[in-house]
C-alpha positions in Angstrom: 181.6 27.9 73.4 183.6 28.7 76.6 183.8 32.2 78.3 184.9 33.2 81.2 182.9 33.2 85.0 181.9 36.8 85.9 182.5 36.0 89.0 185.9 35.9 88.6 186.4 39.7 86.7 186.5 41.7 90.2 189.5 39.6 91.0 191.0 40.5 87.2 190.1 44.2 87.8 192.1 44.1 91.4 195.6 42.8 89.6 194.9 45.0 86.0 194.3 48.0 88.9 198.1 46.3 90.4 199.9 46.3 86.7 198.5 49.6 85.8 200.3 51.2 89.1 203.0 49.3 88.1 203.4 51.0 84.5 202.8 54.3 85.9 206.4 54.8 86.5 207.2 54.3 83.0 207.9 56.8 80.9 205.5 57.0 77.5 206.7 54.9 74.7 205.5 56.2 71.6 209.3 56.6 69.7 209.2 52.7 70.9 209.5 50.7 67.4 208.4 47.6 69.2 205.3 49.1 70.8 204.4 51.0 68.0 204.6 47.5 65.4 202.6 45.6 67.7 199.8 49.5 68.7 199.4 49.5 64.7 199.1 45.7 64.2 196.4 45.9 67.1 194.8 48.3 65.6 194.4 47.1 61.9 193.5 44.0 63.8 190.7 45.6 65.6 189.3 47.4 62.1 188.7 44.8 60.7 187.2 41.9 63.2 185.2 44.6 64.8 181.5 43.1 64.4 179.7 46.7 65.0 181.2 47.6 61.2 178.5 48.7 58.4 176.7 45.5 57.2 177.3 43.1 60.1 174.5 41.8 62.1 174.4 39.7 64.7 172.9 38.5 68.0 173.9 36.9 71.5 172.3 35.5 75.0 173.6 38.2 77.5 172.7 36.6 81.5 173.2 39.8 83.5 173.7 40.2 87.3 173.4 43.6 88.8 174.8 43.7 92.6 173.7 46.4 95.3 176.7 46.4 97.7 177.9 48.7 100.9 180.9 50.4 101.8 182.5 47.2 102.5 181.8 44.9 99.0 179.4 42.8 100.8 176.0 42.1 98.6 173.3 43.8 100.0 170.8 42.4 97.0 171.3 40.7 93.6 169.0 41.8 90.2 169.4 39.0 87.4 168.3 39.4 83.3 168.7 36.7 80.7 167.9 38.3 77.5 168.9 37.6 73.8 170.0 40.5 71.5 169.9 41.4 68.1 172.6 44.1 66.9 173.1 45.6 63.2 175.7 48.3 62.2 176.8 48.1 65.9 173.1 49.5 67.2 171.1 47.4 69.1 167.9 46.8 66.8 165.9 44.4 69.8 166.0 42.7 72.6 164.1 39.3 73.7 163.4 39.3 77.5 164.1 35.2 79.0 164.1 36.4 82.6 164.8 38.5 85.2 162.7 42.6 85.1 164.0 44.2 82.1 162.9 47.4 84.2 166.3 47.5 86.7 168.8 47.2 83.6 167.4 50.1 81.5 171.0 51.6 81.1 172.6 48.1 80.1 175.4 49.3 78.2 177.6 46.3 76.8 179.6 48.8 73.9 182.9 48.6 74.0 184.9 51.5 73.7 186.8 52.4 70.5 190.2 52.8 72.3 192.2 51.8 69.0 190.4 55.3 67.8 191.4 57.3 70.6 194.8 59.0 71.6 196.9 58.4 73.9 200.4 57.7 75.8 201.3 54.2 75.4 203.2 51.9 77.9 204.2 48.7 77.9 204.5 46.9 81.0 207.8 46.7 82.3 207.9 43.3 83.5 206.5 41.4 79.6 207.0 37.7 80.6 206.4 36.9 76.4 203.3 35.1 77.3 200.7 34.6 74.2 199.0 37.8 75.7 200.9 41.6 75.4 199.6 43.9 77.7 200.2 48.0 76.6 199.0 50.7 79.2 197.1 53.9 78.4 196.9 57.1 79.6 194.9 60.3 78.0 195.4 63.6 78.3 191.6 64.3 77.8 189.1 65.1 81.0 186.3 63.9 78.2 183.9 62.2 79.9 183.9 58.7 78.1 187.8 58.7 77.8 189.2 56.1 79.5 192.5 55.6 80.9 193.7 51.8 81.5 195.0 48.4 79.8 194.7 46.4 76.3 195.4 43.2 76.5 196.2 41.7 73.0 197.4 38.8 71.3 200.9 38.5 71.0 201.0 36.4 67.7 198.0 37.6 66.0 197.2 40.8 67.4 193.3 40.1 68.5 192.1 41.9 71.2 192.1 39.7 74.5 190.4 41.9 77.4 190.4 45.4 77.9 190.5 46.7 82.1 189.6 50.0 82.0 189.1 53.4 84.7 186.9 56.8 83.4 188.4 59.2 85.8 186.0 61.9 84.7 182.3 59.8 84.4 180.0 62.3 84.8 178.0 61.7 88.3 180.3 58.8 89.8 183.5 58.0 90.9 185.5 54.7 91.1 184.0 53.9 87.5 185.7 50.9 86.0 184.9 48.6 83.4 186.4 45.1 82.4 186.0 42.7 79.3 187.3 39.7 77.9 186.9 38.8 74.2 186.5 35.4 72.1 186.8 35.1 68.6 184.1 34.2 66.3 185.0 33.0 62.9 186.7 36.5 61.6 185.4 38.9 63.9 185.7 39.6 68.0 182.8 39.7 70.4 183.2 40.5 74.5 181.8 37.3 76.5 182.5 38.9 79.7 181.5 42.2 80.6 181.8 43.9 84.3 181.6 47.5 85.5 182.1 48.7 89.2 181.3 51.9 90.5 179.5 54.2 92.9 177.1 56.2 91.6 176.7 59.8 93.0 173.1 60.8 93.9 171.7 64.2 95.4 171.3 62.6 98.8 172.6 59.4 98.9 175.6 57.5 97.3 175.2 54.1 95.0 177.6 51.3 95.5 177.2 48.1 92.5 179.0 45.6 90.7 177.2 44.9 87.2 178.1 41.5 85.8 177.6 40.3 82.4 178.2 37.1 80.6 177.6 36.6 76.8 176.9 33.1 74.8 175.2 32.0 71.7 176.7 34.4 69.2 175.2 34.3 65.8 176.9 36.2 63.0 174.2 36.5 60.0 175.4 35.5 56.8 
């Protein structure tokens, strides 16, 4: 099974940070038929290869990095976890420790959002080079904490979700809150194998600077 490095998702953050400040000069597209076929094929898409669905169960091998860093991105010290999963009905049930202290990832959180549920203003990017992937921009008019603003990357031919780059500009006790993921397929349904989140988390006397970096291998759908 390939995935992708999670080294290399803080680079893929910095240019989905580029093409989102790129679509923000477009105005939103919703009378669009074009964006609207592919929004609606996307999300049909999604329903039904989502693995969290009633009566799916499933488990992975997540090998987690968590990165203390200062003002200035450099590493100031490096937390790891390998750990194996076991999900049903989209709730985790268990979790197997490999390695790594279990006790400095307590608030792992590898969900991804339900943006195909969610509304908002859709954009496509401006400068669409018709490359197998089709990248649409969003932007919410909600200040709800967990709704995000940012970019869907999907599948131009069969409408999968790709990777998802996305900012929470109202996260509750930080700022600079992003998350980024990249997706495989797995028989029918769509599983992250990459998962990162930056941010700086806001404390009462002191500030919080990390980079949290995930990859997942190993998925087993039960029959």
């Amino acid at each position: 099974m390939k995935y992708m490095s999670t080294a290399k998702l803080p680079s893929l953050l910095v240019g989905a940070t580029l093409l989102l400040a790129g679509m923000a000069v477009v105005a939103d597209d919703a009378a669009d038929p074009v964006l609207n076929f592919y929004w609606t094929r996307a999300r049909q898409t999604a329903t039904l290869a989502n693995p969290d669905r009633e009566g799916v169960s499933y488990s992975y091998q997540g090998r987690s990095y968590r990165h203390a860093v200062d003002d200035h991105g450099r590493i100031l010290r490096t937390d790891s976890l390998v750990a194996r999963y076991f999900c049903t009905n989209g709730k985790l049930d268990s979790q197997r420790t490999l390695a790594g202290d279990v006790g400095r990832f307590r608030n792992l959180d590898l969900a991804v959002p339900a943006v195909f549920r969610s509304d908002y203003h859709l954009n496509l990017f401006p400068n669409d080079t018709g490359g197998e992937g089709l990248a649409i921009g969003l932007t919410s008019d909600s200040t709800a904490e967990r709704q995000p603003d940012g970019l869907v990357i999907i599948d131009r031919q069969e409408y999968f979700l790709r990777a998802l780059y996305l900012y929470y500009p109202h996260r509750e006790g930080f700022r600079r809150f992003t998350r980024s993921y990249r997706f495989e397929r797995v028989g029918d349904l769509v599983f992250p194998d990459s998962v990162s989140e930056v941010a700086t988390r806001l404390g009462i006397f002191y500030t919080e600077n990390y980079r949290l970096e995930t990859g997942i291998t190993d998925i087993q759908v039960n029959p």
